[in-house]
VEXRO-100456 format. One record per atom (N, C-alpha, C): x, y, z; atom name. Coordinates in steps of 0.05 Angstrom, whole numbers, plus 5000, padded with zeros to 4 digits. Atoms other than C-alpha are relative to their C-alpha. Last residue first. Example, Ala and Ser with C-alpha at 12.3 -4.5 7.8 and 13.67 -1.06 7.14 Angstrom:
% residues 2
<<4984, 4976, 4999>, "N"> <<5273, 4979, 5143>, "CA"> <<4985, 5022, 5014>, "C"> <<5018, 4976, 5000>, "N"> <<5246, 4910, 5156>, "CA"> <<5018, 5024, 5000>, "C"> 
END
This chain:
% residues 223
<<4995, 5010, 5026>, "N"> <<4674, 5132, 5507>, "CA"> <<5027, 4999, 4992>, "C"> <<4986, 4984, 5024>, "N"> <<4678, 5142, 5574>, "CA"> <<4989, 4985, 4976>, "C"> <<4969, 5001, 5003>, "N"> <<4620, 5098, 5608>, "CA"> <<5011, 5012, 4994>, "C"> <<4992, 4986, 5015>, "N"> <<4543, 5100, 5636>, "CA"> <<5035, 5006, 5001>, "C"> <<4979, 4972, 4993>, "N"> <<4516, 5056, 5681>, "CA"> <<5010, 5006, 4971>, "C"> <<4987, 4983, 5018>, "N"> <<4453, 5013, 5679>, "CA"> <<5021, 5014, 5007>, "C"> <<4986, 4974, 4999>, "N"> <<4442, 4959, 5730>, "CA"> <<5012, 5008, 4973>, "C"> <<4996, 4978, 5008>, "N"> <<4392, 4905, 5711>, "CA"> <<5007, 5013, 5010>, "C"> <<5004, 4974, 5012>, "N"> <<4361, 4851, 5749>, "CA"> <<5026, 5007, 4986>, "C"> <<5019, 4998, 5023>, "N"> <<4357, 4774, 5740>, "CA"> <<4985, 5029, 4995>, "C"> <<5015, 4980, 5001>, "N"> <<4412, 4755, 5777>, "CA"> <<4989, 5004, 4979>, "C"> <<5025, 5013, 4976>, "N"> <<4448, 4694, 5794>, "CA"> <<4975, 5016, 4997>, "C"> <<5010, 5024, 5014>, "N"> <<4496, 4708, 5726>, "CA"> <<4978, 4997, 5020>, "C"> <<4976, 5034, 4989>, "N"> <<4515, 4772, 5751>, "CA"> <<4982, 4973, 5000>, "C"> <<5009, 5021, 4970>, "N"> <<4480, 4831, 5714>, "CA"> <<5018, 4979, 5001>, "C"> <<4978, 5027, 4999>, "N"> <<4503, 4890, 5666>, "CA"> <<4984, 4987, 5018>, "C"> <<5004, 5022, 4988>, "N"> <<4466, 4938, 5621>, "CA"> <<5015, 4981, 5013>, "C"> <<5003, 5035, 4997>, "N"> <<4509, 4987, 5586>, "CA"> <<4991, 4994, 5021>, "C"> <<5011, 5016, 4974>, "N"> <<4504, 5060, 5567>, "CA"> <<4996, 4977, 5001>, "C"> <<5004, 5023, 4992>, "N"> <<4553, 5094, 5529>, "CA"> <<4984, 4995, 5023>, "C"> <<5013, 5004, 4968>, "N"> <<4540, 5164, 5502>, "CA"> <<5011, 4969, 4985>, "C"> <<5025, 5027, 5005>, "N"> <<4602, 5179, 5448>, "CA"> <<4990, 4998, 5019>, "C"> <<5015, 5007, 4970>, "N"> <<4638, 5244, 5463>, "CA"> <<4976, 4988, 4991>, "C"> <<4998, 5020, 4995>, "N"> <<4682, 5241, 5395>, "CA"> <<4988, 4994, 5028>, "C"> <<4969, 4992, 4981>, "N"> <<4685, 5318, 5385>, "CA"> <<5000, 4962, 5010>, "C"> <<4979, 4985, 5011>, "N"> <<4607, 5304, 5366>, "CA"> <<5030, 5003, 5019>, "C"> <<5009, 4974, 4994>, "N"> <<4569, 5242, 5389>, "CA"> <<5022, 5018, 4982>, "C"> <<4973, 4976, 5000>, "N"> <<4563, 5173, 5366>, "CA"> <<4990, 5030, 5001>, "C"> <<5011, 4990, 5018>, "N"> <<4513, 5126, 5409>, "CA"> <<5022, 5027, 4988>, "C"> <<4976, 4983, 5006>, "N"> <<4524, 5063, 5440>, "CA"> <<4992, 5022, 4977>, "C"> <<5008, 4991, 5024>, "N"> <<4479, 5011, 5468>, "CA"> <<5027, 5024, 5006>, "C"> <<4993, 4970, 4990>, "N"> <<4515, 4967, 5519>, "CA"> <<4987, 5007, 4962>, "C"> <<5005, 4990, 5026>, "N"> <<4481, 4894, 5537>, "CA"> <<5007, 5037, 4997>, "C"> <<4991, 4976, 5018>, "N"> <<4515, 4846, 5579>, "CA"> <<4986, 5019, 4979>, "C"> <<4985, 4990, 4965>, "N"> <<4504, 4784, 5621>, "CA"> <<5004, 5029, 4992>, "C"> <<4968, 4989, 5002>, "N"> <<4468, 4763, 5552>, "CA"> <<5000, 5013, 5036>, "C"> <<5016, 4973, 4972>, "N"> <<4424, 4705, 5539>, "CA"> <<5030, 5018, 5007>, "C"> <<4983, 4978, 4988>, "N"> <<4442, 4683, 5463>, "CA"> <<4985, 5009, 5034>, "C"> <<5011, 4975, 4995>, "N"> <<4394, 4629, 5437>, "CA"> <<5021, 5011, 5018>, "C"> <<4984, 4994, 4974>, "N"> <<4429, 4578, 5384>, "CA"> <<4979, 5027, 5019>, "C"> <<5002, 4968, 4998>, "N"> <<4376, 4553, 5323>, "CA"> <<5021, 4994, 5028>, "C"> <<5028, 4989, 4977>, "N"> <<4378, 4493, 5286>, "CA"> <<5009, 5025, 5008>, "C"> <<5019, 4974, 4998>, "N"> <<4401, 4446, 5232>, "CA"> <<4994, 5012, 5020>, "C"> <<4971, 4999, 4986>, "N"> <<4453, 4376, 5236>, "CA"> <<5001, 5033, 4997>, "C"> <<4992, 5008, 4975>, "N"> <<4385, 4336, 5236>, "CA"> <<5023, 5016, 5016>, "C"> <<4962, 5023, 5001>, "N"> <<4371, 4374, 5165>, "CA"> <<4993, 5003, 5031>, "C"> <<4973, 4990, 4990>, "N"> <<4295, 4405, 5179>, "CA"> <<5019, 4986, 5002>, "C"> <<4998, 4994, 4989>, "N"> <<4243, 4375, 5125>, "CA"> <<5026, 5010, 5017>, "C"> <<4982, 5013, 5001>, "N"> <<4217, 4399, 5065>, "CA"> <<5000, 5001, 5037>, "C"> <<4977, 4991, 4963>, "N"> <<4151, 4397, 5057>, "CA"> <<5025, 4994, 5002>, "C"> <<4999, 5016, 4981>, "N"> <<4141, 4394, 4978>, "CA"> <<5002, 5010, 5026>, "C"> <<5029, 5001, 4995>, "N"> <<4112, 4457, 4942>, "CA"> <<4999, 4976, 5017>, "C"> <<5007, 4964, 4988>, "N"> <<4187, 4474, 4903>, "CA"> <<4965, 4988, 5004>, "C"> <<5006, 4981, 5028>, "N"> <<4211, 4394, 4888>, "CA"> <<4988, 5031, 5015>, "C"> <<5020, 4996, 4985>, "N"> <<4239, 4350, 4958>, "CA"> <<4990, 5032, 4975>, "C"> <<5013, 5025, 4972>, "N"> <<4286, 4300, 4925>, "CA"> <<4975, 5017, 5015>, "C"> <<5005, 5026, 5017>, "N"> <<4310, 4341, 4856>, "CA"> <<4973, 4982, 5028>, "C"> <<5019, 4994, 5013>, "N"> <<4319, 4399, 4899>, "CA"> <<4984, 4984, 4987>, "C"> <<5018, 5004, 4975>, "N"> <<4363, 4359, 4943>, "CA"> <<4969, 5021, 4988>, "C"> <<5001, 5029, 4989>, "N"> <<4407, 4336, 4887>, "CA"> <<4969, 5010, 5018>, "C"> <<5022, 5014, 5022>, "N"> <<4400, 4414, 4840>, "CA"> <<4996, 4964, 5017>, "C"> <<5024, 4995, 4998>, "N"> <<4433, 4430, 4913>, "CA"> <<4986, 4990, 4977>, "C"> <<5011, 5009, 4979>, "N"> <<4479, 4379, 4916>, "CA"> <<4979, 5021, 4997>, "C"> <<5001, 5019, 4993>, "N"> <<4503, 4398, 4845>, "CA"> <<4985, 4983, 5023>, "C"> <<5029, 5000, 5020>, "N"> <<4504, 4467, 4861>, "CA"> <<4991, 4974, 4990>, "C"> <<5023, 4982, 4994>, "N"> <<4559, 4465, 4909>, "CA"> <<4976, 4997, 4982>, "C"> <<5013, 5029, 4980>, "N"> <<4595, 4409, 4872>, "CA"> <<4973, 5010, 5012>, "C"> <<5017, 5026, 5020>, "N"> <<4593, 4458, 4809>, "CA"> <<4999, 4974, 5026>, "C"> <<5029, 4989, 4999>, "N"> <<4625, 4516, 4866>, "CA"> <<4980, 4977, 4981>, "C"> <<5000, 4981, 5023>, "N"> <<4696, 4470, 4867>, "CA"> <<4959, 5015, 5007>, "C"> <<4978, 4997, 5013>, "N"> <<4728, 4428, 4927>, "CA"> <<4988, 5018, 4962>, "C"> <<5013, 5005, 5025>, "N"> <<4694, 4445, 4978>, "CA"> <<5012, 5003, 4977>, "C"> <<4989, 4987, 5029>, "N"> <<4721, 4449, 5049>, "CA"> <<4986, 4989, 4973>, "C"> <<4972, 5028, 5008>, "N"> <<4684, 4441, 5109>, "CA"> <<5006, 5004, 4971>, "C"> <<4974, 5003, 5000>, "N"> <<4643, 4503, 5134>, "CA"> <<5027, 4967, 4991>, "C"> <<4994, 4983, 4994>, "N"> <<4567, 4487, 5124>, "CA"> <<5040, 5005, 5023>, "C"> <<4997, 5012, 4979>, "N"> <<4557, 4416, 5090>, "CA"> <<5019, 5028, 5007>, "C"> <<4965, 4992, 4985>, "N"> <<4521, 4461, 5049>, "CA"> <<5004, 4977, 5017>, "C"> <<4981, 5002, 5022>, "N"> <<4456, 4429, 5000>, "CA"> <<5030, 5003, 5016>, "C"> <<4999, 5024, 4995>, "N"> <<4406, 4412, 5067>, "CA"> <<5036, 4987, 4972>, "C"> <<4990, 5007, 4976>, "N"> <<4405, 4483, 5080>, "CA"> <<5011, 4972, 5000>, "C"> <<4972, 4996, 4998>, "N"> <<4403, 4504, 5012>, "CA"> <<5013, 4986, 5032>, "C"> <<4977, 5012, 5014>, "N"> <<4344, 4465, 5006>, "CA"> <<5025, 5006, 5000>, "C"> <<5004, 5021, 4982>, "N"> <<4304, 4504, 5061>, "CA"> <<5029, 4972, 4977>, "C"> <<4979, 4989, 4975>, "N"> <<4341, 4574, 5033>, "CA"> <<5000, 4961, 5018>, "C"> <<4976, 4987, 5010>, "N"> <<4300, 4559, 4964>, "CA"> <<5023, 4993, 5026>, "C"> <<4987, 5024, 4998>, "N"> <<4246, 4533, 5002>, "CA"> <<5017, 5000, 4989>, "C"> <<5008, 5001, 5030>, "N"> <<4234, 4604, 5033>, "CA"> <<5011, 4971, 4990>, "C"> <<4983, 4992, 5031>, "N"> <<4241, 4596, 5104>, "CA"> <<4992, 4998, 4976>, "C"> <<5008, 4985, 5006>, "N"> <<4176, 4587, 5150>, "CA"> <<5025, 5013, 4982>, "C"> <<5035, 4994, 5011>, "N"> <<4177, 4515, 5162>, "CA"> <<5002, 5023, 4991>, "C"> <<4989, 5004, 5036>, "N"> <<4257, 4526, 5179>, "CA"> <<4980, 4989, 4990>, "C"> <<4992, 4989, 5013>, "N"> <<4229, 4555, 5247>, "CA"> <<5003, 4996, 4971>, "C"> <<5018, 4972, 5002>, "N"> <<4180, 4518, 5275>, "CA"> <<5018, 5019, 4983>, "C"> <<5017, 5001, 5030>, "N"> <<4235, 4463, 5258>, "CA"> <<4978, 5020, 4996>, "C"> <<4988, 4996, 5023>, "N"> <<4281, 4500, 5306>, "CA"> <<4982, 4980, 4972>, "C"> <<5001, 4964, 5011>, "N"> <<4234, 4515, 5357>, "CA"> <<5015, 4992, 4979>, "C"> <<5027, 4988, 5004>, "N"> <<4213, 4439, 5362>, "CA"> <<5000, 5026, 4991>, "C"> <<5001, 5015, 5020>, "N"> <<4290, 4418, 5367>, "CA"> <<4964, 5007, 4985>, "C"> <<5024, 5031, 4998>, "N"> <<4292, 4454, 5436>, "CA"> <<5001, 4997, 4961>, "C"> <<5024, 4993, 4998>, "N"> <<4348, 4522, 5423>, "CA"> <<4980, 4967, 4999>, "C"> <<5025, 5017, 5023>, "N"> <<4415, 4504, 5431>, "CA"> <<4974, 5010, 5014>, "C"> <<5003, 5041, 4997>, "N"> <<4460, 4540, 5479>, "CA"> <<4985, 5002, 4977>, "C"> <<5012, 5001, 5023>, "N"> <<4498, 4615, 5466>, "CA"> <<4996, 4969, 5021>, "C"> <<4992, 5025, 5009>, "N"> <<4527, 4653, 5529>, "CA"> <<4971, 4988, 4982>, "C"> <<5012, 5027, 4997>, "N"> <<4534, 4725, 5535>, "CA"> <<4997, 4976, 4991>, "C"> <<4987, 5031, 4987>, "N"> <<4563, 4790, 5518>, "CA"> <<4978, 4987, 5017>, "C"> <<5003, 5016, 4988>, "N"> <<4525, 4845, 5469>, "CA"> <<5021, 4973, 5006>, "C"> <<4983, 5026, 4987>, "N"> <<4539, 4901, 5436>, "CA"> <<4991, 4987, 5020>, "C"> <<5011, 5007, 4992>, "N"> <<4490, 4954, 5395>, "CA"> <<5017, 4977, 5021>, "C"> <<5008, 5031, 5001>, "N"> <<4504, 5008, 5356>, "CA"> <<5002, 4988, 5017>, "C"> <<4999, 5017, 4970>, "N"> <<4494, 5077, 5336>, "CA"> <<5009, 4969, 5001>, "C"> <<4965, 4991, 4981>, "N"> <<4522, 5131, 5284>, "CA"> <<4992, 4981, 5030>, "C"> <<5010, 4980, 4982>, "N"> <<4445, 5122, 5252>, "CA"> <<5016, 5005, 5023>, "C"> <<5022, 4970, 4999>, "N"> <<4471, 5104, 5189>, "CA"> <<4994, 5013, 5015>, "C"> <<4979, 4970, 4999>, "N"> <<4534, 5060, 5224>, "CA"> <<4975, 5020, 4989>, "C"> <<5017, 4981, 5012>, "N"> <<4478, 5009, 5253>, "CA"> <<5016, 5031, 4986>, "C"> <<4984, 4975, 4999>, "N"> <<4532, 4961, 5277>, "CA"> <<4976, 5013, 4980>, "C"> <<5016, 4985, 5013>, "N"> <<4486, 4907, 5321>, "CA"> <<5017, 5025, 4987>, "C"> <<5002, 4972, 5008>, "N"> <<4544, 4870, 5350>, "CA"> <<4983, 5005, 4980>, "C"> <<5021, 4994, 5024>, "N"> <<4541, 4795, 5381>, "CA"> <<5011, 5028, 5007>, "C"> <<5010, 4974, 5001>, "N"> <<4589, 4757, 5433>, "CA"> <<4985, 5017, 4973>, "C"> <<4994, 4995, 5028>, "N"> <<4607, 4692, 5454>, "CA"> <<4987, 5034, 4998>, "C"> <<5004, 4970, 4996>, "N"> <<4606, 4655, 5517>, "CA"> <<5015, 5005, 4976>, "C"> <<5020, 5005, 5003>, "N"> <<4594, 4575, 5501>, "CA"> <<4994, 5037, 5000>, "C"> <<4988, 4980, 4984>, "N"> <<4674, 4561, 5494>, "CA"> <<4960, 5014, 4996>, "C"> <<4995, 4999, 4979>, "N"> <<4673, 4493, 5466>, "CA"> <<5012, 5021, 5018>, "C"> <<4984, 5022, 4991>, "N"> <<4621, 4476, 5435>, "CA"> <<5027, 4998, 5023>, "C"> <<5018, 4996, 4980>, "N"> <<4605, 4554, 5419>, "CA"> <<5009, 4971, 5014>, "C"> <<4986, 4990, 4981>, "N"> <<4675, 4533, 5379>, "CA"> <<4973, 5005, 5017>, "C"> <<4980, 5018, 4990>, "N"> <<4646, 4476, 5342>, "CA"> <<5009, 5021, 5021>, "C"> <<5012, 5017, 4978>, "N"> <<4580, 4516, 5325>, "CA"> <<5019, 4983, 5019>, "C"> <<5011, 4981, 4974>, "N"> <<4621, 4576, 5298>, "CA"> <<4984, 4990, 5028>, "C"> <<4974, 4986, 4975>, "N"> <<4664, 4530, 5253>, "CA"> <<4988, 5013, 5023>, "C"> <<4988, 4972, 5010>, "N"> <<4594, 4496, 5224>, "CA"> <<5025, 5001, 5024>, "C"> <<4966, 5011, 5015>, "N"> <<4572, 4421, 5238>, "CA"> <<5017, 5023, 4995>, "C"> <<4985, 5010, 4978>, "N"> <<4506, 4449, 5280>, "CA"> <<5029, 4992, 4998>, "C"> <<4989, 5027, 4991>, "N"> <<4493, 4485, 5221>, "CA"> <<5021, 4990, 5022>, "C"> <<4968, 5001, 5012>, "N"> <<4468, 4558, 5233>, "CA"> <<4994, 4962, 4999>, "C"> <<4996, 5030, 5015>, "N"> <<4403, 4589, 5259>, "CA"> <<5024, 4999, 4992>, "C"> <<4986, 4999, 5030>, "N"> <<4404, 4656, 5308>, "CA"> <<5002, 4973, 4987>, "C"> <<4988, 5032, 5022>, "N"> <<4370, 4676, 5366>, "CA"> <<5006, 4999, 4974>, "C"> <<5008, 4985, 5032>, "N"> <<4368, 4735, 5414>, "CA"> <<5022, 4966, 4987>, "C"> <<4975, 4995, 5021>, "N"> <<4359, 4723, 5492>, "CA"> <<4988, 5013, 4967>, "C"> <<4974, 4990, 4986>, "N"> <<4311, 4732, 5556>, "CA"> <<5020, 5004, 4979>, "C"> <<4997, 5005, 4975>, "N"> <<4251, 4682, 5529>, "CA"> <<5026, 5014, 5009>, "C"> <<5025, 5021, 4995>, "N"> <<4245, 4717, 5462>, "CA"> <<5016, 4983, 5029>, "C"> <<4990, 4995, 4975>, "N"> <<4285, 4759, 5416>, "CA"> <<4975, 4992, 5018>, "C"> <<5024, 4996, 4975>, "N"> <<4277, 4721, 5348>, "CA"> <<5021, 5010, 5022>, "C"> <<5030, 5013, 5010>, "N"> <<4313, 4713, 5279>, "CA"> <<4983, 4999, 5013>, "C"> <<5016, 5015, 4978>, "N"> <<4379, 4752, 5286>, "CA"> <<4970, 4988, 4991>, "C"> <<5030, 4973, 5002>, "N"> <<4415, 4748, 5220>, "CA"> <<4984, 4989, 5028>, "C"> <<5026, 5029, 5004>, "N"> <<4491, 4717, 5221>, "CA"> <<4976, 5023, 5006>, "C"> <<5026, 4984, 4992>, "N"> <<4554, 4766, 5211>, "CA"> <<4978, 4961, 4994>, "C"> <<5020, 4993, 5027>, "N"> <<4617, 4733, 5214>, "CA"> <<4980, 5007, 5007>, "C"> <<5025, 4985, 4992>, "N"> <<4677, 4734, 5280>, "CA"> <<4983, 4987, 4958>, "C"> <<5014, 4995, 5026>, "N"> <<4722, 4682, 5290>, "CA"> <<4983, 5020, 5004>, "C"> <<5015, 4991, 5009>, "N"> <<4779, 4680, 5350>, "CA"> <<4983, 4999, 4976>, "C"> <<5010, 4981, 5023>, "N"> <<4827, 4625, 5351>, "CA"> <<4971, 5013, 5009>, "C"> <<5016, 4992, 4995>, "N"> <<4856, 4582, 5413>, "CA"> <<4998, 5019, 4971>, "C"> <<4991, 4980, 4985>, "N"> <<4915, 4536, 5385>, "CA"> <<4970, 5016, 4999>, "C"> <<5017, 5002, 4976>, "N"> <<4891, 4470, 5363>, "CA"> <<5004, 5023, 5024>, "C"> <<4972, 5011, 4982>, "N"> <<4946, 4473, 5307>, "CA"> <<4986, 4989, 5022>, "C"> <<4992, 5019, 5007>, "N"> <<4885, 4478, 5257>, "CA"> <<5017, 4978, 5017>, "C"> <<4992, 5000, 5032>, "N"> <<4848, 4534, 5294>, "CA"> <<5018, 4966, 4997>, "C"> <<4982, 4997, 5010>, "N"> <<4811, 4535, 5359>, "CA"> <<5005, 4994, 4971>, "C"> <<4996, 5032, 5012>, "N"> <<4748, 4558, 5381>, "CA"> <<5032, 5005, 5000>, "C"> <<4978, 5002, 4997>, "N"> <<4729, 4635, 5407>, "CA"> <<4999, 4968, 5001>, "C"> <<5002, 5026, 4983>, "N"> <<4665, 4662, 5383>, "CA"> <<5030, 5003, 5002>, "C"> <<4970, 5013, 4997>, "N"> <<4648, 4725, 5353>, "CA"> <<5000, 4980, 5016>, "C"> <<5002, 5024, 4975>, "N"> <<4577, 4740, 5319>, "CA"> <<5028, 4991, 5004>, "C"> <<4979, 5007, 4997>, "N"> <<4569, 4807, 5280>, "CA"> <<5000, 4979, 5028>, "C"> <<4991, 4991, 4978>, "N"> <<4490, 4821, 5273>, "CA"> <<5029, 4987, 4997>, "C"> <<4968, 5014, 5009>, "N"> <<4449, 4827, 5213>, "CA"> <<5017, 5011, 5034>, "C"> <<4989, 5035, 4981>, "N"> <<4379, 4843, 5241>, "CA"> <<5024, 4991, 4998>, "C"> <<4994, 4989, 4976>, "N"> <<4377, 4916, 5210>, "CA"> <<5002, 4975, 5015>, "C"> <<5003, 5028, 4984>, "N"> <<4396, 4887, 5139>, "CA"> <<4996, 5005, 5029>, "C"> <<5005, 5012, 5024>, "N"> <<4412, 4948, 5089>, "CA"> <<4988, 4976, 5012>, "C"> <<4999, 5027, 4980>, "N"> <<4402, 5009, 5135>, "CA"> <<4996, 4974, 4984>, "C"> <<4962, 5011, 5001>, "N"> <<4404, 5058, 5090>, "CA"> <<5007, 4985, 5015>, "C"> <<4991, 5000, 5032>, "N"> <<4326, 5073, 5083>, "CA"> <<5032, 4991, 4999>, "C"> <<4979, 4975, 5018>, "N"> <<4321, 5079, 5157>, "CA"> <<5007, 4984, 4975>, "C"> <<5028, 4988, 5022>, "N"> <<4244, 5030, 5176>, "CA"> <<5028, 5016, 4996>, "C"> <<5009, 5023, 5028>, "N"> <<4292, 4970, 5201>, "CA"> <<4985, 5019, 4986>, "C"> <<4976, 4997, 5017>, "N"> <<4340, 5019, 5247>, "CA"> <<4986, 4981, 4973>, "C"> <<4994, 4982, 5012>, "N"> <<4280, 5048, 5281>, "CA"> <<5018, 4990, 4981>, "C"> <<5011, 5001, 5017>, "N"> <<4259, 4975, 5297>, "CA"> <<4993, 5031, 4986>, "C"> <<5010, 5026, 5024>, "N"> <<4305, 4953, 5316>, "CA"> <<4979, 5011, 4990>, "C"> <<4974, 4990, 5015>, "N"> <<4326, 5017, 5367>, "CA"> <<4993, 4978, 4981>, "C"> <<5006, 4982, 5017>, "N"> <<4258, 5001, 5398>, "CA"> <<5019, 5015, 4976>, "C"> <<5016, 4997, 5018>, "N"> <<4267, 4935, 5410>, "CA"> <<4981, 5025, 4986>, "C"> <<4987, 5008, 5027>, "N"> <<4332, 4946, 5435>, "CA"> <<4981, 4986, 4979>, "C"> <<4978, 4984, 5009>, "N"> <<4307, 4987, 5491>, "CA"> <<5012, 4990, 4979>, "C"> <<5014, 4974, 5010>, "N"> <<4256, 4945, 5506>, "CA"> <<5015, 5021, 4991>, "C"> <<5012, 5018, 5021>, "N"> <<4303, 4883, 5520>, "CA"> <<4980, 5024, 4978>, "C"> <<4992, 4997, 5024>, "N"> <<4338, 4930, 5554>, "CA"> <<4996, 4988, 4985>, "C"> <<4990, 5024, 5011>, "N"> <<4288, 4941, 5610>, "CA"> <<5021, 5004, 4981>, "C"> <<4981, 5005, 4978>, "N"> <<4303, 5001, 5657>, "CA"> <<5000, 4974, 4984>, "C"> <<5022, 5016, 4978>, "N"> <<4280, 5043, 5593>, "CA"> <<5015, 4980, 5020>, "C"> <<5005, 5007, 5033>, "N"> <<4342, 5095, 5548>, "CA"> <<4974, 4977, 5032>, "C"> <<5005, 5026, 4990>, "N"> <<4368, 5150, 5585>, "CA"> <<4992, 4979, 4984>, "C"> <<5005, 4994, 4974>, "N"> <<4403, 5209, 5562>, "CA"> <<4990, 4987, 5013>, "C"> <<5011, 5026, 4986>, "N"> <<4433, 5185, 5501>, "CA"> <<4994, 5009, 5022>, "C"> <<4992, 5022, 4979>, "N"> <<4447, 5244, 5456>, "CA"> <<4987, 4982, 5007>, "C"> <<5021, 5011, 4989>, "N"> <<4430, 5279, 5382>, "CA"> <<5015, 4978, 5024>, "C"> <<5009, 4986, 4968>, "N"> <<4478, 5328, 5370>, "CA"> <<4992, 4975, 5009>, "C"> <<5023, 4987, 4996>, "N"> <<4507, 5290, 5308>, "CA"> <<5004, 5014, 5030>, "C"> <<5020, 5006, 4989>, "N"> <<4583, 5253, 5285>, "CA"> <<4976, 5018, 5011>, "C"> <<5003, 4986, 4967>, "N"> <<4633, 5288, 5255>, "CA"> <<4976, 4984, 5000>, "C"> <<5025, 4978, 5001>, "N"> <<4662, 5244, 5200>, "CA"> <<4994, 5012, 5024>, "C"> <<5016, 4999, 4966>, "N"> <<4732, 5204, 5197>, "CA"> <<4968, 5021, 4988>, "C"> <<5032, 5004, 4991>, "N"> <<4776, 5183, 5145>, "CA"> <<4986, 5002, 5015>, "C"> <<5007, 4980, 5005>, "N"> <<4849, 5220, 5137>, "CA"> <<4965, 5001, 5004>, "C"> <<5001, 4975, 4983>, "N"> <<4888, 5166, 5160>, "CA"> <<4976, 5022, 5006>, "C"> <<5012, 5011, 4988>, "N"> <<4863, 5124, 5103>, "CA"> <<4993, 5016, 5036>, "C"> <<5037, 5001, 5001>, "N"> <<4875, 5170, 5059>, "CA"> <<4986, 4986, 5017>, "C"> <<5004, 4975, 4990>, "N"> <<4948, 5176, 5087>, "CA"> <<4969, 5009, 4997>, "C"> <<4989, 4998, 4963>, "N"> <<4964, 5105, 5083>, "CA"> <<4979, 5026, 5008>, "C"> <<5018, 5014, 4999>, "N"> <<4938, 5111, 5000>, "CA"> <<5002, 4997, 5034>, "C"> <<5025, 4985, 5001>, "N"> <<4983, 5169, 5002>, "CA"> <<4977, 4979, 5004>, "C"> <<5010, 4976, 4973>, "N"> <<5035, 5130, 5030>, "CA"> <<4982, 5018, 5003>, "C"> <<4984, 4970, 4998>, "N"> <<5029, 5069, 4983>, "CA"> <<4992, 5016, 5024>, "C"> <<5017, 4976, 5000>, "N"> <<5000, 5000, 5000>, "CA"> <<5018, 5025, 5000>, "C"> 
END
């Protein structure tokens, strides 16, 4: 990379708004269903459910590795926020074996966003076919087409298995949920909304509790 190209990078920044955080409700479950559902009706908001999901697994050597990718939330509902994946996936192996993980709502249009720590389990086998009933069957076959993260040795296999499983359950069949399918629910020990200010005086306010507990203390941070 050149030095002007260095220097452009340098050089990126915006001023952030007036608009503060002065309080936000004592729930934060309510509080992030109202920020959802401002950030799903702003026109530039391209996916307001997309959420950055990090885990911690290990890598080849068996040395600890971070991952992060975005996954789409799909319900907030008894206490957490859920998300589908294959049970066989890199992100399921490491929840496996590190069960605290962490989510980000980054809403950059409306200079806010959203973080969350807490631990991921399986959702009952009943919620997760309730669920993949109501995918498009497009998405329901793709599900059954990935063997999600393991290597592949060209895109024509990819497609291949799906024209296979298309073939087996046609567009109007039931399909049903792959065994190695379902949903994780997030409860979080943690939730900090975040909002950008001018001169870089971002409001932070985060949610915290101790695992025995089932209130809520808010406090407010530097940014």
């Amino acid at each position: 990379m050149s030095q002007m190209e260095r220097d452009a990078i340098r050089a990126m920044r915006r001023s952030y708004g007036e608009v503060g955080l002065e309080s936000l409700p004592a729930d934060p479950f309510a509080a992030f269903g109202s920020w959802l559902t401002e950030a799903a009706a702003n026109d530039f908001i391209v996916e307001a459910n997309a959420m950055v999901l990090s885990t911690l697994g290990s890598d080849a050597q068996g040395h600890d590795a971070i991952t992060t990718r975005t996954v789409l939330l799909k319900d907030v509902s008894d206490g957490g926020f859920t998300f589908f994946t294959n049970y066989s996936s890199r992100k399921a192996q490491a929840i496996e074996l590190h069960e605290q993980v962490t989510l980000l709502f980054p809403w950059y249009a409306m200079e806010r966003q959203v973080s969350i720590s807490g631990f991921a389990a399986k959702i009952s086998r009943e919620e997760s076919e309730d669920y993949f009933a109501t995918r498009p069957w497009g998405s329901q076959i793709g599900a059954w087409a990935s063997a999600q993260s393991a290597p592949l040795a060209s895109r024509e296999e990819l497609e291949q298995r799906y024209a296979g499983a298309a073939q087996k359950w046609p567009e109007g069949i039931s399909v049903p949920c792959p065994p190695q399918w379902g949903g994780y629910r997030v409860t979080p020990i943690s939730i900090e909304f975040w909002q950008g200010r001018y001169s870089r005086l971002h409001d932070r306010l985060r949610y915290e509790r101790a695992n025995t507990s089932s209130d809520w203390e808010v406090g407010r941070y530097y940014p």
